[in-house]
N, C-alpha and C positions, 0 to 999 in steps of 0.2 A: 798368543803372540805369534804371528807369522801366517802369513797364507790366504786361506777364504779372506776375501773382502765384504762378506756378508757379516755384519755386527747381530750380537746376542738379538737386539732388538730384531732381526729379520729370522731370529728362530722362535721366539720365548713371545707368545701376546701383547697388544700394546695394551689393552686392558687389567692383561695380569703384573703389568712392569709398573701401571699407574701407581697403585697403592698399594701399600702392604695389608690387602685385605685375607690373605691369607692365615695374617696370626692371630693367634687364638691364645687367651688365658690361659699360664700354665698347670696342665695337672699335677694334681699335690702325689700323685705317684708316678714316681718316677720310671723314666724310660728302662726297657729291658731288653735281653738279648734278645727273647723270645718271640719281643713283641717287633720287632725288626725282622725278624727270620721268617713269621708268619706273613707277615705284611710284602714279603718276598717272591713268595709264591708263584704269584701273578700279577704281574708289575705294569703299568701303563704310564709313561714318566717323557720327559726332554734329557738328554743328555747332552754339553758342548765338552766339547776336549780342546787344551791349548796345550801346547809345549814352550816351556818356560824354564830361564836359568835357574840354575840349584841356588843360588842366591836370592831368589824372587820368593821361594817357599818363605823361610823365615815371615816373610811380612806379610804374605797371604795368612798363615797361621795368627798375625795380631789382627789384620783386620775381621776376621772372623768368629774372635774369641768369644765376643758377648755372646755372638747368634750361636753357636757350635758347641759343644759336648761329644768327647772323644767315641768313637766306635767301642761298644764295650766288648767286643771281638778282641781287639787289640791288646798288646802286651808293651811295654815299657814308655818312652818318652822318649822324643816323638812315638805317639800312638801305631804301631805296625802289627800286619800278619804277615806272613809266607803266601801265596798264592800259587798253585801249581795247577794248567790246564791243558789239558788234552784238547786241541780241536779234530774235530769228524768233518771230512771233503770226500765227494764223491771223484771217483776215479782220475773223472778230469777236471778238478777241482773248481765246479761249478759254483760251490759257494764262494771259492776266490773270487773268480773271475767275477762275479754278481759285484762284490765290491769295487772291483777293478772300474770298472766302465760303469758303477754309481748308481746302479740300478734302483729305482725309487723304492719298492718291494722285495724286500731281500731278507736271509736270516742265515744266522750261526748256528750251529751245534756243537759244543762246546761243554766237557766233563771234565770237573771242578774239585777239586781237594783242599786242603790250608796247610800249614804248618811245617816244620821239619823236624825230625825225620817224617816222610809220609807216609801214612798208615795210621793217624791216632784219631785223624777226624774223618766224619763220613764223604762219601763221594757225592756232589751235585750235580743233575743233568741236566740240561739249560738250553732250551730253545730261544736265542736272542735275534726275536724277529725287530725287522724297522720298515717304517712307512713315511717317510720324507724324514721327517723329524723329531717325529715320534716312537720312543723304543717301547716294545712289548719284550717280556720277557717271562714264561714259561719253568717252573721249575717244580725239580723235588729231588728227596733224597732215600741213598742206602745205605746202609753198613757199607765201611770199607770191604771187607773183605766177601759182600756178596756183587761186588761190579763185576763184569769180566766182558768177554764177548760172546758167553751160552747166554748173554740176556737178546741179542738178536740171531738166535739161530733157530726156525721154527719149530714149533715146539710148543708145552708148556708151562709157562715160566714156574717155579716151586720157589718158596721159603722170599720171597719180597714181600714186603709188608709196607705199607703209609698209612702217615697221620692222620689222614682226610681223602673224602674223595676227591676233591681239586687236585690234589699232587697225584694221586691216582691217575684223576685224567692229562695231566703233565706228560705223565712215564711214559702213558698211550703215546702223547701225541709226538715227542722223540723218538718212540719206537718204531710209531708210522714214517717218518721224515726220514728216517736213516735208512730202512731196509727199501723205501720208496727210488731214492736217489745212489743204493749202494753205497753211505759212506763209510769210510773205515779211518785209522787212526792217522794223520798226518802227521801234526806237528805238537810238540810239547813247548807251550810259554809257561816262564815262572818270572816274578817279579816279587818286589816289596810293595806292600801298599798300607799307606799312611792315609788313617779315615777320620771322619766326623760327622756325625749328624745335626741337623738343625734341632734347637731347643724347643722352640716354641708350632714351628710349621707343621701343616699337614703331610709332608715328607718332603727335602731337601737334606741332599747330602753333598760332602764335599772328599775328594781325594786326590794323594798325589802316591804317581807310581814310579819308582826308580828300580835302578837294578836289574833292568830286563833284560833276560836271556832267554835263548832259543835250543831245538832239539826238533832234528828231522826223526823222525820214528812210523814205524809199521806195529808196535807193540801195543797191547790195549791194556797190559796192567805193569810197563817196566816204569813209568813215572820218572825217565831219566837214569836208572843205575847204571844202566847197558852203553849208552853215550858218551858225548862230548856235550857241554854247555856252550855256546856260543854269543855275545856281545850283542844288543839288540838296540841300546840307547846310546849310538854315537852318530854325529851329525849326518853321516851319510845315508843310513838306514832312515832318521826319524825327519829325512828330507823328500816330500812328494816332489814330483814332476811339477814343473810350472809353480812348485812354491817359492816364497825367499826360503835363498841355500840359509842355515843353519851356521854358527861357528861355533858349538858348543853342543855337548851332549847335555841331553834336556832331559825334564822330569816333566811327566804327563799327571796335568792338571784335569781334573776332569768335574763341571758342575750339574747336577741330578739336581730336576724339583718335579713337580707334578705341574698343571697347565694355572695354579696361581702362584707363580715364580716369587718369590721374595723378593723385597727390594734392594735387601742389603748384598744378595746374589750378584744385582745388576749393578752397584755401585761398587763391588772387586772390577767387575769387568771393566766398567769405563774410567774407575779410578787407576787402572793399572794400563788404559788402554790393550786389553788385550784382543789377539786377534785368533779365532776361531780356526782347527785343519784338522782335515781329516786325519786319524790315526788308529789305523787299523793294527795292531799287535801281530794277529796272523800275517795278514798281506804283507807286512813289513818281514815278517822272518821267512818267507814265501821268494821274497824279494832277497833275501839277504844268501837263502840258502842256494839261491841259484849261480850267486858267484865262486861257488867252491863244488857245483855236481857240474861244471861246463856247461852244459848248455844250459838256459836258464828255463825257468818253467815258465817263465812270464815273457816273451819277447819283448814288449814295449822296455821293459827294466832298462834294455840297451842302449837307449836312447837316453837314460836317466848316467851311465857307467862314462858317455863321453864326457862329461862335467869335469870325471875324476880319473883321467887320462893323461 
């Protein structure tokens, strides 16, 4: 709802929106954490993000119901986890700016935790590259307590360990990316995220994110203690440039499938007429934290500040 005037259909195939050819007879065993977490790994998917009243949830959740079965991550009702992330920018915060000005080839580095207090699950390291509209994503994981910053400092790495070679070569390929571009710790987001996966599909998922806040940091293992938490979902923040202004803090919708989209995906969308915007979490606390260091980090922002003068 709001913004791009591009409709799902000018992201998602017309071929894959035709039919629900995607679904497949259920298996008689059922879905598992693990087999979600593997499938993870190395990811090739469509993602649309909308921002949408907190009121809109509820009926996204019934329209969904058949197709969808809760994340079995999640704990209570609504389905939620904690999400805590570190993003990595190079000095001058080049992977911002790549979002900023829409760059078609561009990626995140971005180290991932869950839960609260932090420290009970392990840490994920996540190359989230994108190629128009199609997101790649890049992972693997370690013990909490062997992250730190001696895992980019030359040397020998000691005592990491992975499940497979694929995550193995994940680790590589974060490790190359970071010390290539110099990044170091920027910004800490944490949010609520309320998930579900498609029942029947070869992968679609659906989630809504609230509760976002921010945290300027230089630290690679304070996770927030050391800070202040800061507001990240109110209309001024989760309002882009040149979008419709916003009158409500939103909750970010976000739909995941692989390139044969379901149909029942495309029928949220147009039955809710929703409108597709970009929502970048980093850039927006990028944006956000610029109005309390004075000078902003982003100059164009200033131009977004006269609105609210």
């Amino acid at each position: 709802m709001i913004a791009d005037p591009s409709s799902l259909k000018a992201v998602f195939s017309e071929t894959a929106m035709a039919s629900g050819r995607n679904v497949k007879k259920p298996s008689p065993v059922a879905r598992t954490a693990n087999k979600h977490s593997d499938f993870d790994r190395k990811l090739h998917r469509y993602e649309t993000k909308y921002v949408i009243p907190r009121a809109m949830v509820s009926e996204i959740r019934e329209l969904i119901r058949p197709f969808c079965e809760p994340d079995p991550n999640c704990t209570g009702n609504p389905p939620t986890y904690l999400i805590n992330t570190l993003q990595l920018d190079s000095p001058g915060l080049g992977l911002h700016h790549a979002k900023l000005w829409d760059f078609v080839d561009r990626f995140k580095l971005r180290v991932r935790t869950y839960g609260d207090p932090v420290g009970a699950a392990p840490v994920f390291m996540e190359v989230k590259a994108k190629d128009r509209n199609t997101v790649k994503k890049l992972r693997c994981q370690i013990p909490f307590d062997r992250w730190g910053e001696h895992l980019f400092r030359d040397g020998i790495i000691k005592d990491v360990h992975f499940k497979s070679a694929k995550e193995t070569e994940n680790f590589y390929q974060f490790l190359r990316l970071t010390k290539e571009i110099g990044a170091r710790p920027v910004m800490l987001i944490r949010y609520q995220r309320e998930s579900y996966f498609g029942k029947v599909d070869s992968y679609s998922r659906v989630t809504f994110d609230s509760q976002l806040e921010y945290q300027q940091t230089y630290a690679w293992n304070s996770w927030g203690a050391d800070g202040e938490w800061r507001a990240l979902d109110n209309p001024m923040m989760q309002t882009r440039r040149h979008d419709k202004e916003l009158n409500f803090s939103g909750v970010v919708l976000e739909l995941k499938a692989l390139m044969d989209v379901p149909k029942w995906m495309v029928d949220v969308v147009t039955r809710l007429d929703l409108w597709r915007t970009g929502h970048c979490k980093y850039s927006n606390a990028i944006w956000a934290e610029s109005l309390f260091r004075g000078t902003p980090w982003t100059p164009e922002y200033e131009i977004d500040l006269l609105r609210y003068l």
